[in-house]
FIKOLZA-1660 file (N, C-alpha, C; in steps of 0.1 Angstrom, whole numbers, plus 5000, padded with zeros to 4 digits):
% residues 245
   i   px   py   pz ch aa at
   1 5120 5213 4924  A  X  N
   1 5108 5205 4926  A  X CA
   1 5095 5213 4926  A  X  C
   2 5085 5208 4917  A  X  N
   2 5074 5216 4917  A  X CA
   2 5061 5212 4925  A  X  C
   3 5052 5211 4930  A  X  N
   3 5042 5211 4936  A  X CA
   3 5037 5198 4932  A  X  C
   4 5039 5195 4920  A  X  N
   4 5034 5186 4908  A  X CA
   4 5042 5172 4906  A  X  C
   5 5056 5172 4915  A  X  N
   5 5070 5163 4917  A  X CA
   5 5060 5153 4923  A  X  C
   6 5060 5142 4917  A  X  N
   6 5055 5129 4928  A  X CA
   6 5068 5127 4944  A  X  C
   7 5083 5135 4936  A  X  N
   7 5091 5135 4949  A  X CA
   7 5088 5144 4963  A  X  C
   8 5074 5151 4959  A  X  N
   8 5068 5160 4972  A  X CA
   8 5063 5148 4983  A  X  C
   9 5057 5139 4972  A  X  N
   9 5046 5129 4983  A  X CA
   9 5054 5125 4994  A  X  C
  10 5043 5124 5006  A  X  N
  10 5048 5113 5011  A  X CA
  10 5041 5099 5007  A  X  C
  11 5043 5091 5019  A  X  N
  11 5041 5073 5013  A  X CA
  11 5037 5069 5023  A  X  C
  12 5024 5066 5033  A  X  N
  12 5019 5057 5040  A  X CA
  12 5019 5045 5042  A  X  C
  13 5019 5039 5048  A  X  N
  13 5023 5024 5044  A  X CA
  13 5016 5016 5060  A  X  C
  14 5010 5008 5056  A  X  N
  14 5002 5003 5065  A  X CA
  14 5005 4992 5072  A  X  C
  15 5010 4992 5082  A  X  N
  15 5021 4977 5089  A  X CA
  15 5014 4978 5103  A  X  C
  16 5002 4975 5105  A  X  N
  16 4997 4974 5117  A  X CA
  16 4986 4965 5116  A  X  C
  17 4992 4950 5113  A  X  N
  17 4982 4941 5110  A  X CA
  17 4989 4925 5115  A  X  C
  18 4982 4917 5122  A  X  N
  18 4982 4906 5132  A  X CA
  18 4994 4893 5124  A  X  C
  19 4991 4894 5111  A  X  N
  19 4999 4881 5106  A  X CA
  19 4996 4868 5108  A  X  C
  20 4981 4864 5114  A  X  N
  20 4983 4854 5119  A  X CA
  20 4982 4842 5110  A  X  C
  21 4983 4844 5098  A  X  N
  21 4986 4829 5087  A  X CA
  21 5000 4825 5086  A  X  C
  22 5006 4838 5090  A  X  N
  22 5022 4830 5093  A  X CA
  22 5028 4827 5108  A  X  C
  23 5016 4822 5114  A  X  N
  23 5018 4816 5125  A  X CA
  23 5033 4819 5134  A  X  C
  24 5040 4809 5139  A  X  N
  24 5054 4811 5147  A  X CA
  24 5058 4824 5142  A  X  C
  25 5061 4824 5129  A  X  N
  25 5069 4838 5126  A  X CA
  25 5068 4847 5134  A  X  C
  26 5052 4848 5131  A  X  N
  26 5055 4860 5137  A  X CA
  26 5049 4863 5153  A  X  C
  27 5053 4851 5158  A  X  N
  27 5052 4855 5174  A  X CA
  27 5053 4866 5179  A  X  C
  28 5070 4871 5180  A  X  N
  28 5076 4877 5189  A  X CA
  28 5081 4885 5176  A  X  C
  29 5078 4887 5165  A  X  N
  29 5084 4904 5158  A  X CA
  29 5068 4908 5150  A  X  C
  30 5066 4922 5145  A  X  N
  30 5057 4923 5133  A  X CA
  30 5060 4918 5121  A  X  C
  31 5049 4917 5115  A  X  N
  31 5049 4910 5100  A  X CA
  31 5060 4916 5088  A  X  C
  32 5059 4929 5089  A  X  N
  32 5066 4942 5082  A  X CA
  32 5085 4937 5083  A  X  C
  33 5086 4930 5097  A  X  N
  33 5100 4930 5100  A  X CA
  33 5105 4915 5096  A  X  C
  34 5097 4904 5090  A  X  N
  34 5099 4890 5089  A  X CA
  34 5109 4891 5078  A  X  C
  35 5118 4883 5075  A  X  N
  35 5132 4883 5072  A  X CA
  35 5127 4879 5057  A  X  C
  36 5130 4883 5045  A  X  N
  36 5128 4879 5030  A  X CA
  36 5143 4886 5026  A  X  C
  37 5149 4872 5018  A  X  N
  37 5161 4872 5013  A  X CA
  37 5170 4881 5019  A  X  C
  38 5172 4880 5034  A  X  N
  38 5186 4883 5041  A  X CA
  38 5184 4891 5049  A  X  C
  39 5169 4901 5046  A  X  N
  39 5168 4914 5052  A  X CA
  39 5155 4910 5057  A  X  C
  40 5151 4922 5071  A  X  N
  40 5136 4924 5069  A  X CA
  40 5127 4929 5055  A  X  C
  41 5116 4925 5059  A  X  N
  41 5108 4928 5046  A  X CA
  41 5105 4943 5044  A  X  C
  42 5105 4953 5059  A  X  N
  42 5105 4968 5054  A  X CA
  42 5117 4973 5048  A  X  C
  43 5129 4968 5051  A  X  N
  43 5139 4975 5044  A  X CA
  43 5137 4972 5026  A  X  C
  44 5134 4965 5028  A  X  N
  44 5133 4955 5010  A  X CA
  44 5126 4975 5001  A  X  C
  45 5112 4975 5009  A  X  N
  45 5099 4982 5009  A  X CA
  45 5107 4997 5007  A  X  C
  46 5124 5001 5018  A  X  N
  46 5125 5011 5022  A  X CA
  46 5135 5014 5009  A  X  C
  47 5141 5007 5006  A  X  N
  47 5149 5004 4997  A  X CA
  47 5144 5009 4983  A  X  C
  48 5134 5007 4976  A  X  N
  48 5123 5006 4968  A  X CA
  48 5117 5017 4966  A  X  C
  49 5114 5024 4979  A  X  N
  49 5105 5036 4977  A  X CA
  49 5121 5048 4977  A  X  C
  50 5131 5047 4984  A  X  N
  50 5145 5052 4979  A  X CA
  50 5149 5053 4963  A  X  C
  51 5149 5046 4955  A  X  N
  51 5154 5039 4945  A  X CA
  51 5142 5053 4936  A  X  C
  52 5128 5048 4941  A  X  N
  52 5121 5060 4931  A  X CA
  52 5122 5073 4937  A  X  C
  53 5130 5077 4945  A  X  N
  53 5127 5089 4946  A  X CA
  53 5121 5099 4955  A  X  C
  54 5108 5086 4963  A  X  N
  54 5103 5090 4975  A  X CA
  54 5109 5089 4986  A  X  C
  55 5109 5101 4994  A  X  N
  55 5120 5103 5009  A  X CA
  55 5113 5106 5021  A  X  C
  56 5095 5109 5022  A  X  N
  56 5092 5108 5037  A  X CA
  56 5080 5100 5034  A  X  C
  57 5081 5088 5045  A  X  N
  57 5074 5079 5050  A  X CA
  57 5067 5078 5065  A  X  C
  58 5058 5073 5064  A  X  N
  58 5044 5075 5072  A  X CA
  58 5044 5065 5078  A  X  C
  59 5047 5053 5088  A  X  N
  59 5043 5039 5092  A  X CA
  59 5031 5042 5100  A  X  C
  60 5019 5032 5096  A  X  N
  60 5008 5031 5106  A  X CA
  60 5011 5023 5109  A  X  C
  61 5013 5018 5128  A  X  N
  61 5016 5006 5134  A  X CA
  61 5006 5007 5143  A  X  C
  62 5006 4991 5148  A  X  N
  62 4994 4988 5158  A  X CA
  62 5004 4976 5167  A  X  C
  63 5002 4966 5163  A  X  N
  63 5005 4952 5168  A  X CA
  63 5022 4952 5169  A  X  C
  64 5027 4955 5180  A  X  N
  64 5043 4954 5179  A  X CA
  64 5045 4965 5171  A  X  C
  65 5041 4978 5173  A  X  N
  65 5048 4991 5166  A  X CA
  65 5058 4995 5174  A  X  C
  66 5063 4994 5186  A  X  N
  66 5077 4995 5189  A  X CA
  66 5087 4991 5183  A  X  C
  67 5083 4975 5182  A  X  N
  67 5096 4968 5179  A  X CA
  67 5099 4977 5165  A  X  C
  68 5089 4980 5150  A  X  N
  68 5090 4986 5141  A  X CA
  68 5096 5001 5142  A  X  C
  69 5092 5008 5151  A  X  N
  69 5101 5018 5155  A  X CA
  69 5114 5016 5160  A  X  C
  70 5117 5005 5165  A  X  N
  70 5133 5005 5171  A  X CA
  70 5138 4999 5157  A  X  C
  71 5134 4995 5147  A  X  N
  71 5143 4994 5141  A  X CA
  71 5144 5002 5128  A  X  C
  72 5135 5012 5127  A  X  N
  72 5131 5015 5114  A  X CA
  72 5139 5033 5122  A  X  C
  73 5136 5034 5131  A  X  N
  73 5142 5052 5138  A  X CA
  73 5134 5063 5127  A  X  C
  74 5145 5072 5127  A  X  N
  74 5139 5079 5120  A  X CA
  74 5140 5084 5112  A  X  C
  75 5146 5069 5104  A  X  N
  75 5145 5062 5081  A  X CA
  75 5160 5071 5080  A  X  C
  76 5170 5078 5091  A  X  N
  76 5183 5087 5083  A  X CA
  76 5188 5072 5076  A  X  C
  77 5192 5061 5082  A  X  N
  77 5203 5052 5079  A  X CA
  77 5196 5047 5062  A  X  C
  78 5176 5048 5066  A  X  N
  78 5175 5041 5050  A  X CA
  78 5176 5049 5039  A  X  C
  79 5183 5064 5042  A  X  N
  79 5182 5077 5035  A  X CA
  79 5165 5078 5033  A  X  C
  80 5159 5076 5043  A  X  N
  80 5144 5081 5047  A  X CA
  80 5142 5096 5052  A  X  C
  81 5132 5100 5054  A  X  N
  81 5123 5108 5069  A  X CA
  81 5114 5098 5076  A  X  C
  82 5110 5092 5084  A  X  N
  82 5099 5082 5088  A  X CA
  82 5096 5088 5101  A  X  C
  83 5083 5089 5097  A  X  N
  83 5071 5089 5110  A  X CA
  83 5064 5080 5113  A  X  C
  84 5056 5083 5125  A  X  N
  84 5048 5067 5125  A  X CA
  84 5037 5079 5136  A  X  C
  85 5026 5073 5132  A  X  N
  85 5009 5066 5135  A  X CA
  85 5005 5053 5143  A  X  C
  86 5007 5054 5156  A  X  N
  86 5004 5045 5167  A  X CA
  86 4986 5041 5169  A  X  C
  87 4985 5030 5162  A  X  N
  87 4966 5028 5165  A  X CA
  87 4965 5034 5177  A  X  C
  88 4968 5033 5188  A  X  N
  88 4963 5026 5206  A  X CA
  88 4958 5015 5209  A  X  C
  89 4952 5017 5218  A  X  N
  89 4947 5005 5223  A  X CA
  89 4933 4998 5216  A  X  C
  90 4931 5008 5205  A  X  N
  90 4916 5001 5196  A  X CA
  90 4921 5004 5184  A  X  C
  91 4924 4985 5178  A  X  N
  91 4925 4989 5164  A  X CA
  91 4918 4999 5152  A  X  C
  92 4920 5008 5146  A  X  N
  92 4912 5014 5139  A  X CA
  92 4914 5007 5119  A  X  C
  93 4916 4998 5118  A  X  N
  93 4918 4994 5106  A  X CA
  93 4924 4999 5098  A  X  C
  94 4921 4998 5088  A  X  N
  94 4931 5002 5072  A  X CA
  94 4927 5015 5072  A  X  C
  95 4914 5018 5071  A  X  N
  95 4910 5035 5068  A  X CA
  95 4913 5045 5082  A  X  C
  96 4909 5038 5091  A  X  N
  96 4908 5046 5102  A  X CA
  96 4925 5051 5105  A  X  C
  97 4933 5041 5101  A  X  N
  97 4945 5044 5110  A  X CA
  97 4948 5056 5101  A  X  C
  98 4948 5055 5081  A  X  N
  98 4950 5064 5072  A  X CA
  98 4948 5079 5082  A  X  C
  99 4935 5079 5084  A  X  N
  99 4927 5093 5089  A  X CA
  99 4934 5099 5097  A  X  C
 100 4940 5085 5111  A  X  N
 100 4946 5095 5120  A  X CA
 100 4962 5099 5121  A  X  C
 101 4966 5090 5103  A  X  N
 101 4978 5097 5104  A  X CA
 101 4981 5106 5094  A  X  C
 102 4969 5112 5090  A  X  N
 102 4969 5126 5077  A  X CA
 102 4976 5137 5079  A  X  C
 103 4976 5141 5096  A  X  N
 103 4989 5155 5099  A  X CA
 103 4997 5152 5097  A  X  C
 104 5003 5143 5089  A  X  N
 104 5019 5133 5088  A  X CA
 104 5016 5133 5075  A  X  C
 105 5012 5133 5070  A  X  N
 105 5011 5131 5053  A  X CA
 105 5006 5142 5044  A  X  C
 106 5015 5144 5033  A  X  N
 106 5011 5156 5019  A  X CA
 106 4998 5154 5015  A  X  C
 107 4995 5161 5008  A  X  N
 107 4978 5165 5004  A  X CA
 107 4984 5162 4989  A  X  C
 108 4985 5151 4982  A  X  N
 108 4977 5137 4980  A  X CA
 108 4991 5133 4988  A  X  C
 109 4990 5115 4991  A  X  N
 109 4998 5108 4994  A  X CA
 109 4994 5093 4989  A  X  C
 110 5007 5085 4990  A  X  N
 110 5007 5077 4985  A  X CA
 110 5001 5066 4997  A  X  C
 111 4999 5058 4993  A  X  N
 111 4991 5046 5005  A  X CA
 111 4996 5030 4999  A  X  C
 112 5005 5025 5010  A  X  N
 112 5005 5012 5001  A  X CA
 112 5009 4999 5017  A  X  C
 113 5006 4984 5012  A  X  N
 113 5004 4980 5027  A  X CA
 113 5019 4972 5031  A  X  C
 114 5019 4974 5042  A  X  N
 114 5030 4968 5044  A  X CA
 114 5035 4955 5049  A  X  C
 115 5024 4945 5039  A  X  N
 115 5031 4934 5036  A  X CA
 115 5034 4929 5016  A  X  C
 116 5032 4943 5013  A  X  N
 116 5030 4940 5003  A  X CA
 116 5042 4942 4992  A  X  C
 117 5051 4936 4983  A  X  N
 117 5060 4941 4971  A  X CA
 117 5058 4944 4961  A  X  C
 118 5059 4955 4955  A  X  N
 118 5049 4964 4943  A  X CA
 118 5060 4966 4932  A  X  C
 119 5067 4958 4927  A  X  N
 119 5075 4959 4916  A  X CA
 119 5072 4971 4904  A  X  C
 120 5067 4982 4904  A  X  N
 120 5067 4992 4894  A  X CA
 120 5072 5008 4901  A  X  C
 121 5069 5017 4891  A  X  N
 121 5073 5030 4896  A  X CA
 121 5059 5037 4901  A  X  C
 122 5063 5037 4913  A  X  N
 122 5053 5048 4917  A  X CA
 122 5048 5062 4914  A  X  C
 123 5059 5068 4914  A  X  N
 123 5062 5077 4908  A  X CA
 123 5053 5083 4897  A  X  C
 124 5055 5073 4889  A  X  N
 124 5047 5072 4874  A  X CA
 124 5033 5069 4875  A  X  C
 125 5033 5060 4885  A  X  N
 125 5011 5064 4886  A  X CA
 125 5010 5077 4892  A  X  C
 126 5017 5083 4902  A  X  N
 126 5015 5100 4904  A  X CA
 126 5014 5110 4895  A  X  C
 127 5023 5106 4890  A  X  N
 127 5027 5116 4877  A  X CA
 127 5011 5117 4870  A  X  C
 128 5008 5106 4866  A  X  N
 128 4989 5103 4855  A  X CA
 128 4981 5105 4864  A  X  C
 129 4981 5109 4885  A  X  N
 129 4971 5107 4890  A  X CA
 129 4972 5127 4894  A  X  C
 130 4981 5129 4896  A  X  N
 130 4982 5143 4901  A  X CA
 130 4973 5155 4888  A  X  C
 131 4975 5157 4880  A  X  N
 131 4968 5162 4875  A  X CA
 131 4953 5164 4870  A  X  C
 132 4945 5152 4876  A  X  N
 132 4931 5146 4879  A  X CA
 132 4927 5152 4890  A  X  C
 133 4911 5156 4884  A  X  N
 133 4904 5157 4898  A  X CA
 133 4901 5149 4908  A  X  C
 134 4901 5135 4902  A  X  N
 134 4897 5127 4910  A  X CA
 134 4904 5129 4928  A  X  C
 135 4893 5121 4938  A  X  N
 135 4901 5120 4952  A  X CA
 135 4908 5111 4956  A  X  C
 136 4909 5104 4943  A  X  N
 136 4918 5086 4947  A  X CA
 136 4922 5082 4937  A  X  C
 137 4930 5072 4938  A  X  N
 137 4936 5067 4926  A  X CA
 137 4937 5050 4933  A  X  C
 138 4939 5042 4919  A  X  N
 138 4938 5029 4926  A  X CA
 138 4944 5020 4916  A  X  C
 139 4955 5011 4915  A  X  N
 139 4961 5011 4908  A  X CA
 139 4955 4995 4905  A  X  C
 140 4950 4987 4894  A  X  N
 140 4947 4974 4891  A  X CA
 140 4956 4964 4885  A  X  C
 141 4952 4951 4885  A  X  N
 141 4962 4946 4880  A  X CA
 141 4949 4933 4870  A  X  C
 142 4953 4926 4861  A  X  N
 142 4946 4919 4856  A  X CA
 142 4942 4904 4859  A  X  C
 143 4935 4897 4870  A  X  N
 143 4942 4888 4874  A  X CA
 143 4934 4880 4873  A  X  C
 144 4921 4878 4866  A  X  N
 144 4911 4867 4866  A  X CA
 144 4914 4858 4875  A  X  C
 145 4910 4862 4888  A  X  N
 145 4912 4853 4901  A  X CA
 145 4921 4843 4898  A  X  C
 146 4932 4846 4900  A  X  N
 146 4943 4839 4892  A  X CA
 146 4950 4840 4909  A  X  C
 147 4957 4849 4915  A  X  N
 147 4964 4852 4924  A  X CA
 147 4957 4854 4936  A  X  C
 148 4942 4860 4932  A  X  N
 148 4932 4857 4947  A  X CA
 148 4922 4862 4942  A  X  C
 149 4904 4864 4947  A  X  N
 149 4895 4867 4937  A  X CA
 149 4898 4884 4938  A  X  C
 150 4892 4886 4924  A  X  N
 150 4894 4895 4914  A  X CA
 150 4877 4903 4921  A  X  C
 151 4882 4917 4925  A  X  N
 151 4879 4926 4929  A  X CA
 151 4868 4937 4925  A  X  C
 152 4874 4943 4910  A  X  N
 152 4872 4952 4903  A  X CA
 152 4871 4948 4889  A  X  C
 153 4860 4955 4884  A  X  N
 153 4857 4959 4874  A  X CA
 153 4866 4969 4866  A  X  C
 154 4873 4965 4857  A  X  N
 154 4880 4980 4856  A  X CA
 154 4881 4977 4837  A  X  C
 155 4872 4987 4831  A  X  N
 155 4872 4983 4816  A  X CA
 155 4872 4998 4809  A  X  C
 156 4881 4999 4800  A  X  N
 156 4882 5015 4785  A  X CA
 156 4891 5022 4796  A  X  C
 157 4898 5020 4806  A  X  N
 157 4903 5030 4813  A  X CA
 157 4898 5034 4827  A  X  C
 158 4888 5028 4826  A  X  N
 158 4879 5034 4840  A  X CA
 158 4875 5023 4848  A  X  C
 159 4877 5028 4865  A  X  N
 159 4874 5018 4872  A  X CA
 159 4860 5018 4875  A  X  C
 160 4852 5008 4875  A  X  N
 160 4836 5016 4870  A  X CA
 160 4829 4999 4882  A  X  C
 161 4833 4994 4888  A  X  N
 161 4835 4988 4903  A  X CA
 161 4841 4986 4907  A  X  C
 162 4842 4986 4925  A  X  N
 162 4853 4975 4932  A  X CA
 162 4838 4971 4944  A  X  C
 163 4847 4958 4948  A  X  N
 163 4839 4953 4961  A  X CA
 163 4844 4942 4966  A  X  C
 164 4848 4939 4979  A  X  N
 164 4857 4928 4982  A  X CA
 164 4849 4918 4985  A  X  C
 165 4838 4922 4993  A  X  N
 165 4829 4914 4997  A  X CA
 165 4822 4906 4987  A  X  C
 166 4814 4911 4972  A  X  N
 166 4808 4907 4966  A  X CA
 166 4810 4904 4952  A  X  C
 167 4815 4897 4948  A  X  N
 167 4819 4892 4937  A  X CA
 167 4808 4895 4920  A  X  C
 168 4817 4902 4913  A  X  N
 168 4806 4904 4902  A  X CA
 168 4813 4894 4889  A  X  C
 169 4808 4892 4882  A  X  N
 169 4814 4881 4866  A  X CA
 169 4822 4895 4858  A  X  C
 170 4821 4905 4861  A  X  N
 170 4829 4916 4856  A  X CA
 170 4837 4917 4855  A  X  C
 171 4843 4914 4873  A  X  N
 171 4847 4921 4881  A  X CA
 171 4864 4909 4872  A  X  C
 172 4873 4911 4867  A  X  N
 172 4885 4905 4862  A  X CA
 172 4897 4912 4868  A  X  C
 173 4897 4922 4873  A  X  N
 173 4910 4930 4884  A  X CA
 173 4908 4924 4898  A  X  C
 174 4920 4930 4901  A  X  N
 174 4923 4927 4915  A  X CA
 174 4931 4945 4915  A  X  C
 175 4927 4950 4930  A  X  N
 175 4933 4955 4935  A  X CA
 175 4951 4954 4937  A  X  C
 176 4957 4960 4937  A  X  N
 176 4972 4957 4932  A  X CA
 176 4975 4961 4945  A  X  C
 177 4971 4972 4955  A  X  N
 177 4983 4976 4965  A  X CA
 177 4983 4991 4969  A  X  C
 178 4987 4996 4956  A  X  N
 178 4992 5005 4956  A  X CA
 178 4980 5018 4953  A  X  C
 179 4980 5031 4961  A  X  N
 179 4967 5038 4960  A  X CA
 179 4973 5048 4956  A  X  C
 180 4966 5062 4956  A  X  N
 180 4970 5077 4961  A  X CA
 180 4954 5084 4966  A  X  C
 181 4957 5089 4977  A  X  N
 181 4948 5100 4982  A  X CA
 181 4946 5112 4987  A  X  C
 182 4935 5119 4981  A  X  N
 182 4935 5132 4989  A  X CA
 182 4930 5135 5000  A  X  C
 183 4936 5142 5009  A  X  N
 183 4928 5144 5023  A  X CA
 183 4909 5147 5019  A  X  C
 184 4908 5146 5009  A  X  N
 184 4890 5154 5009  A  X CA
 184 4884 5139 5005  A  X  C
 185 4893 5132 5005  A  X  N
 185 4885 5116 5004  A  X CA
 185 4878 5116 5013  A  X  C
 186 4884 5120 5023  A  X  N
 186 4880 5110 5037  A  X CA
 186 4864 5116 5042  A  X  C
 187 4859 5129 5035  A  X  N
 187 4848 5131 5036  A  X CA
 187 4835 5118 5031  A  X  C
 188 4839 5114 5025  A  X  N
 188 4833 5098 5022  A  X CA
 188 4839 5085 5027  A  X  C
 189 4844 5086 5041  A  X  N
 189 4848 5080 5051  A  X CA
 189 4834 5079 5061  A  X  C
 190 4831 5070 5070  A  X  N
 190 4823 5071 5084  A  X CA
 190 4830 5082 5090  A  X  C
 191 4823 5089 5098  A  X  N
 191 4827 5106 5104  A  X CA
 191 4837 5098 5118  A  X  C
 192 4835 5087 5125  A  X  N
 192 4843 5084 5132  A  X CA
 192 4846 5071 5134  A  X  C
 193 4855 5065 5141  A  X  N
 193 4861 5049 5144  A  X CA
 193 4867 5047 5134  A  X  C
 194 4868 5030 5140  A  X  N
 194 4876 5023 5128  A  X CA
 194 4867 5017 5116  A  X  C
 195 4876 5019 5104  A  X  N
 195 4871 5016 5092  A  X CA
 195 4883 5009 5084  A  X  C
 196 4879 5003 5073  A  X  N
 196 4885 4992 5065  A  X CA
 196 4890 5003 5053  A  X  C
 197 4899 5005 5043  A  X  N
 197 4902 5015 5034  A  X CA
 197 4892 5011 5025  A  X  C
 198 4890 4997 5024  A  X  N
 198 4879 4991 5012  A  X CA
 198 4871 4998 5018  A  X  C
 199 4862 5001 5021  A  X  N
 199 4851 5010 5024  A  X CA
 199 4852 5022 5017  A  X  C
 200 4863 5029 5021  A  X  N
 200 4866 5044 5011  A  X CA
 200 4868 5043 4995  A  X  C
 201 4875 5034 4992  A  X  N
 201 4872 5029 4979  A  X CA
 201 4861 5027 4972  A  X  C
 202 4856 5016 4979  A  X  N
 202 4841 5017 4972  A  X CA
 202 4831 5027 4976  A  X  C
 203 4833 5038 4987  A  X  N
 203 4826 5051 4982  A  X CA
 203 4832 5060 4973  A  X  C
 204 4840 5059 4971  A  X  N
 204 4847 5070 4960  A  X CA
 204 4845 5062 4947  A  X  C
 205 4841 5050 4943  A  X  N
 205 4839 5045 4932  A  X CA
 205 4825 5047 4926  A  X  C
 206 4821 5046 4936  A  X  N
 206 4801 5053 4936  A  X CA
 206 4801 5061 4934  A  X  C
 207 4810 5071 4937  A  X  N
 207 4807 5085 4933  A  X CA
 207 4811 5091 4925  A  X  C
 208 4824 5080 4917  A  X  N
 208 4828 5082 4902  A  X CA
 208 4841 5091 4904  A  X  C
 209 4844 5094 4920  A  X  N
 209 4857 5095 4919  A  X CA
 209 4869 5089 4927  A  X  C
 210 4872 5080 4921  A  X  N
 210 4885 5075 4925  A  X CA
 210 4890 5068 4905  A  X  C
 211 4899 5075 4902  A  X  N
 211 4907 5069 4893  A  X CA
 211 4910 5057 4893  A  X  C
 212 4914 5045 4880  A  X  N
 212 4918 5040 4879  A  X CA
 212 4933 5037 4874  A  X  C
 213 4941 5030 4873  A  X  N
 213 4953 5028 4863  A  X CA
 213 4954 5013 4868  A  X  C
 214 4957 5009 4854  A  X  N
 214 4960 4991 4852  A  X CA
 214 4977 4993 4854  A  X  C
 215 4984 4984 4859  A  X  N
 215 4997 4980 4861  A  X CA
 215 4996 4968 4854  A  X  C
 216 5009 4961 4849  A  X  N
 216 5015 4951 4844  A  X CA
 216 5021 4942 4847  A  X  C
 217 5028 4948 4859  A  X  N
 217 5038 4936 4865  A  X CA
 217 5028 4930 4880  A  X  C
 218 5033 4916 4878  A  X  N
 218 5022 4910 4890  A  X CA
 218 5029 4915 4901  A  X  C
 219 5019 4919 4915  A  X  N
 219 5019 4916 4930  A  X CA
 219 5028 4908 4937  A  X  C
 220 5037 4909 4951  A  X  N
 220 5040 4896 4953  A  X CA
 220 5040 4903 4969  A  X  C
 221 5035 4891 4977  A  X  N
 221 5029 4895 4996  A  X CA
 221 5034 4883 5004  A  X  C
 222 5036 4890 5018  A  X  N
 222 5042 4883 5027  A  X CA
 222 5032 4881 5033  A  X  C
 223 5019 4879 5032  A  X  N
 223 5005 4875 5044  A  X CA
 223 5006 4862 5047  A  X  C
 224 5014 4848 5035  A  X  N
 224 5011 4839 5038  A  X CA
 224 5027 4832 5034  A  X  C
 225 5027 4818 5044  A  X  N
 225 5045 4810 5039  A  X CA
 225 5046 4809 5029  A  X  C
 226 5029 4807 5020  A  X  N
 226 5039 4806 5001  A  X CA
 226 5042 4816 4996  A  X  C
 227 5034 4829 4999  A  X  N
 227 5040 4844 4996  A  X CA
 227 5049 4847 5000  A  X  C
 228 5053 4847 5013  A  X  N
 228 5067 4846 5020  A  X CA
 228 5076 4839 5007  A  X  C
 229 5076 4829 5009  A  X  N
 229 5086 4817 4997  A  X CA
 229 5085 4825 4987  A  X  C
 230 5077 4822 4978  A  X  N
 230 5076 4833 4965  A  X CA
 230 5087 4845 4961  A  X  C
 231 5083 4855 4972  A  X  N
 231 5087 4868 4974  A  X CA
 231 5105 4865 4973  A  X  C
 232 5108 4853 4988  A  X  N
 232 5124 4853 4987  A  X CA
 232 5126 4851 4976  A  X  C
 233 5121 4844 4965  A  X  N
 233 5128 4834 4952  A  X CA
 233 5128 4847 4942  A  X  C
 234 5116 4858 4942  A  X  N
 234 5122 4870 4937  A  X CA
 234 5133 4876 4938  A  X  C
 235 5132 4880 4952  A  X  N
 235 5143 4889 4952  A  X CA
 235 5158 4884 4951  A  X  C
 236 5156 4872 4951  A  X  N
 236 5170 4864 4950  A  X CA
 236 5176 4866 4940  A  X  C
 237 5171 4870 4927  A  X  N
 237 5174 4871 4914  A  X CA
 237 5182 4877 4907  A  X  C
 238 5187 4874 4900  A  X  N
 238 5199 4886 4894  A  X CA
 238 5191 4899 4891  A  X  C
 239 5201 4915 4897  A  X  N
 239 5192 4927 4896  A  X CA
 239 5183 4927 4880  A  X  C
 240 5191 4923 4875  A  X  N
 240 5183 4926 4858  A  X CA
 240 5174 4919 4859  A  X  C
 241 5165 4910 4867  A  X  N
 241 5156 4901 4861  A  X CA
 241 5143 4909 4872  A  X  C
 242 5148 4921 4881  A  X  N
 242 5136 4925 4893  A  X CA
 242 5136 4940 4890  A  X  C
 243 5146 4940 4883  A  X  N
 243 5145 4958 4879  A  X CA
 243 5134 4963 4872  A  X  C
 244 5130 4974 4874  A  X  N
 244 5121 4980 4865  A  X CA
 244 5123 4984 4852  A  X  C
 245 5111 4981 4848  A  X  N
 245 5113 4980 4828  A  X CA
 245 5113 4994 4824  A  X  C
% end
């Protein structure tokens, strides 16, 4: 394995978030552990990131991160490594929690959330992102507000906006999920607290470094009961119809 192996990375994965559009569910478990086609939804995720190749994982938990540690240990059973990143008692968001679980993660690492199902090879955006200067990478998908509004600008190869908040007639991507970062991002982070990852994004896009790559195959997310539904009616599928192409 060389330096240059996307099988060096690790994988962050972001499961420290409220759930509350899926109401009852998720009372009494986190969102990460809500049952999709038989299993919880991290194993689905653990399963996934096994399958390509990646073997240490990062959990940022906040809201019920016990319960996710007692079931998740520590990843031998998913043929994992798994660590985990405890917010405290002050949520620090999407970016912030990243920051304070970087002693836990490779210099770049992968970032992806964990309610989310990312049907492609990871792997393979590393492979096109590792050899770039760039401090980020950011994987798009083409979705003319089709699946939710469309985020990014991303045209000839290059991602040349993002903004969640502010909507441009450009802007025809959507953010997909799936990231990679270098620890020297986070210099274009706020120097302290909690921060949103969208924030680091869109400074690294101003500053013309964060890479783009368009993906093909659509998104599918557990934030809401029709995503939930959705997602099970995937994975239900005969392996040839969810496999990678």
């Amino acid at each position: 394995m060389t330096d240059d192996s996307p099988a060096r990375l690790s994988v962050a994965i972001l499961a420290g978030g409220l759930a509350t559009r899926l109401g009852p569910i998720t009372e009494k478990i986190p969102k990460c552990l809500v049952e999709v086609a038989g299993m919880p939804f991290l194993e689905h995720q653990f399963a996934h990131l096994r399958a390509l190749g990646l073997r240490r994982v990062a959990l940022c938990v906040g809201h019920m991160g016990e319960k996710v540690r007692d079931f998740a240990g520590d990843g031998r059973r998913f043929g994992l490594e798994v660590s985990y990143s405890f917010d405290g008692e002050v949520p620090l968001g999407t970016g912030g929690a990243l920051r304070q679980a970087m002693p836990l993660l490779s210099d770049p690492f992968i970032v992806l959330y964990g309610d989310s199902y990312l049907p492609i090879d990871f792997a393979e955006v590393a492979r096109a992102f590792l050899p770039s200067t760039s401090l980020g990478c950011m994987t798009v998908f083409r979705n003319e507000n089709q699946w939710d509004r469309s985020n990014a600008w991303f045209e000839d190869g290059k991602l040349l906006l993002y903004h969640k908040r502010a909507p441009d007639p450009r802007m025809r991507h959507i953010d997909y999920g799936l990231g990679l970062l270098r620890h020297a991002a986070f210099v274009h982070a706020p120097p302290a607290g909690a921060f949103d990852l969208a924030f680091l994004y869109e400074s690294l896009v101003e500053a013309g470094l964060l890479q783009g790559q368009e993906v093909r195959r659509r998104f599918y997310e557990i934030g809401s009961p029709a995503g939930l539904k959705e997602l099970d009616g995937f994975l239900r599928r005969p392996p040839s119809s969810t496999s990678l192409p």
